[in-house]
VOGU-3710 file (C-alpha; in Angstrom, 3 decimals, decimal comma):
1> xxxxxxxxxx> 158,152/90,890/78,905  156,562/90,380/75,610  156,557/92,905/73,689  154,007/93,028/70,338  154,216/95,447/67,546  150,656/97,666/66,359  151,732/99,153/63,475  150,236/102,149/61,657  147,686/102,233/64,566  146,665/98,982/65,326
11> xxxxxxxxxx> 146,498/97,177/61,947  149,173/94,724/60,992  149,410/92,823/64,460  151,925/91,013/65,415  151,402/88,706/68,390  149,659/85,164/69,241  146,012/84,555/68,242  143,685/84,357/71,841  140,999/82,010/71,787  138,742/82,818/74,519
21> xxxxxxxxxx> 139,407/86,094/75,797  140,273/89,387/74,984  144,223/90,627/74,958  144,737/93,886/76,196  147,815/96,001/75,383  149,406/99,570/76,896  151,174/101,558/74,296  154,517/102,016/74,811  155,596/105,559/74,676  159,262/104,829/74,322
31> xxxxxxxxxx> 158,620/103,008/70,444  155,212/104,770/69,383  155,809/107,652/67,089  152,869/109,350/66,039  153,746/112,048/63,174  152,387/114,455/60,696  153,243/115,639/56,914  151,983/118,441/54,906  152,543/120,587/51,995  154,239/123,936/52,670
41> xxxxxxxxxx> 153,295/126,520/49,758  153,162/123,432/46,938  157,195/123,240/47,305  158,195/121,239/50,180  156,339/119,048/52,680  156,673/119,646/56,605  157,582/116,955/58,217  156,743/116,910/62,100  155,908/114,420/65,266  154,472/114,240/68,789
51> xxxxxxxxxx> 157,147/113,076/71,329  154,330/112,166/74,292  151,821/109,389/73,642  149,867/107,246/75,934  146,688/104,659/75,614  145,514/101,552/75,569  144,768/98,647/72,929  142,278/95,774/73,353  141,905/92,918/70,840  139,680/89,695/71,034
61> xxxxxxxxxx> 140,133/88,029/67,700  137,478/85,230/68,532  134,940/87,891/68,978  136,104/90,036/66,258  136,215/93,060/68,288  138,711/96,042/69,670  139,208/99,183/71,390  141,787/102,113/70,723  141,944/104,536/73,406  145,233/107,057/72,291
71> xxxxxxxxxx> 146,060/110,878/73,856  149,135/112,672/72,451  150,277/115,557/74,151  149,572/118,370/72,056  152,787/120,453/73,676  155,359/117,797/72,925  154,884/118,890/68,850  158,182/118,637/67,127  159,261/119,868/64,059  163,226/120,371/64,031
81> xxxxxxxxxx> 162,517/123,941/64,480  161,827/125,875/67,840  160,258/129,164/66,329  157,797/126,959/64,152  157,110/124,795/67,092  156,240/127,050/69,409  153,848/128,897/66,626  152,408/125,010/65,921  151,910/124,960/69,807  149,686/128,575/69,759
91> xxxxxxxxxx> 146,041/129,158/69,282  146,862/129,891/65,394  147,198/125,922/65,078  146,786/123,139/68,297  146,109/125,604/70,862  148,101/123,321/73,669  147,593/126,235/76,509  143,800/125,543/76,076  143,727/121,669/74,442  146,601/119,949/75,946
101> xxxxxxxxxx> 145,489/116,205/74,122  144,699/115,078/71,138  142,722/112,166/71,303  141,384/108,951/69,356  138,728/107,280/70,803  137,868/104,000/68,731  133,813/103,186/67,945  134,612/99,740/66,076  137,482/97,666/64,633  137,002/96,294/61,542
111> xxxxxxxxxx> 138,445/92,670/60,757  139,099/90,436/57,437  139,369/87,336/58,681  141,167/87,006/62,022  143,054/89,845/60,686  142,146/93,283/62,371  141,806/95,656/59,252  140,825/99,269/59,915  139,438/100,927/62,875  136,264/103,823/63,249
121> xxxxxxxxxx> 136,544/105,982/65,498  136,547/109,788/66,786  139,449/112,264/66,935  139,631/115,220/68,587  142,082/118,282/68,575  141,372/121,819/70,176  137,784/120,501/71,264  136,880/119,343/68,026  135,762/115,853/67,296  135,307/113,903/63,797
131> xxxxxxxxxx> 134,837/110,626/63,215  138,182/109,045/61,295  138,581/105,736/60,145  142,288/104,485/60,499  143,407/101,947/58,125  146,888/100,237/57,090  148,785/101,640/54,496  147,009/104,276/53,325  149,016/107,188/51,635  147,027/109,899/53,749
141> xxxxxxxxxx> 144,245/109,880/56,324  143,100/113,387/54,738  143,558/115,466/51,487  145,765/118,137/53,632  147,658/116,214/56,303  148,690/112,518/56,558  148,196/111,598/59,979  150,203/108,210/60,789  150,511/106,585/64,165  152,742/103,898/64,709
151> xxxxxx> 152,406/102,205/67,774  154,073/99,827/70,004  152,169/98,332/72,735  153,351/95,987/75,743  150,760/92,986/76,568  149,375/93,889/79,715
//
């Protein structure tokens, strides 16, 4: 099995150019590790991850296009820290009762060359969607939390 490496959500790709048709790609849960940061009262930062990821990755570098299809179990939030988790899984912050996925749903992949280099798209957590555009190696995907997925995906 060949195994590929989608790193930072997609972006610095790893595996054999396709000519003709599009490759498509099922993340592997077992090396994907999406994960959070964020400041805690301007003296630490809060480090934290989601152990339960699924989705699917399409590429077709002749054509220039893509699709990112991710959930992450909202539940499987991990912080080090039981109390905190279980507060980071109540309706004071992802709600997982009610919203059990978050979800990133891709509306375009962006290449440089053959080169995939960001992707648009909308993400959604506790019912709320907003368009986020996911590139490689930025130092934050927003001013209050950096958001990094890095993904693993086995060719299908």
């Amino acid at each position: 099995m060949h195994k590929s490496l989608l790193k930072a959500l997609v972006i610095s790709v790893a595996f054999p150019l396709s000519a003709f048709a599009a490759d498509g790609y099922t993340i592997d849960p077992a090396h994907t590790f999406p994960h959070f940061s964020i400041n805690h009262l301007g003296f630490s930062t809060m480090q934290g991850r989601f152990d339960k990821t699924s989705g699917t990755i399409t590429l077709d570098r002749a054509a220039k296009t893509g699709t990112v299809d991710i959930s992450i179990e909202s539940a499987s939030v991990s912080t080090g820290f039981a109390k905190r988790d279980e507060h980071l899984r109540s309706p004071d912050f992802f709600n997982a009762a009610e919203f059990p996925a978050i979800t990133y749903k891709s509306t375009a992949m962006n290449f440089k060359g053959d080169t995939p280099s960001s992707v648009d798209g909308n993400l959604t957590i506790m019912g709320v969607t907003k368009p986020v555009t996911l590139k490689y190696g930025l130092p934050a995907v927003g001013d209050d939390v950096k958001l990094v997925f890095e993904i693993e995906a086995i060719k299908n």
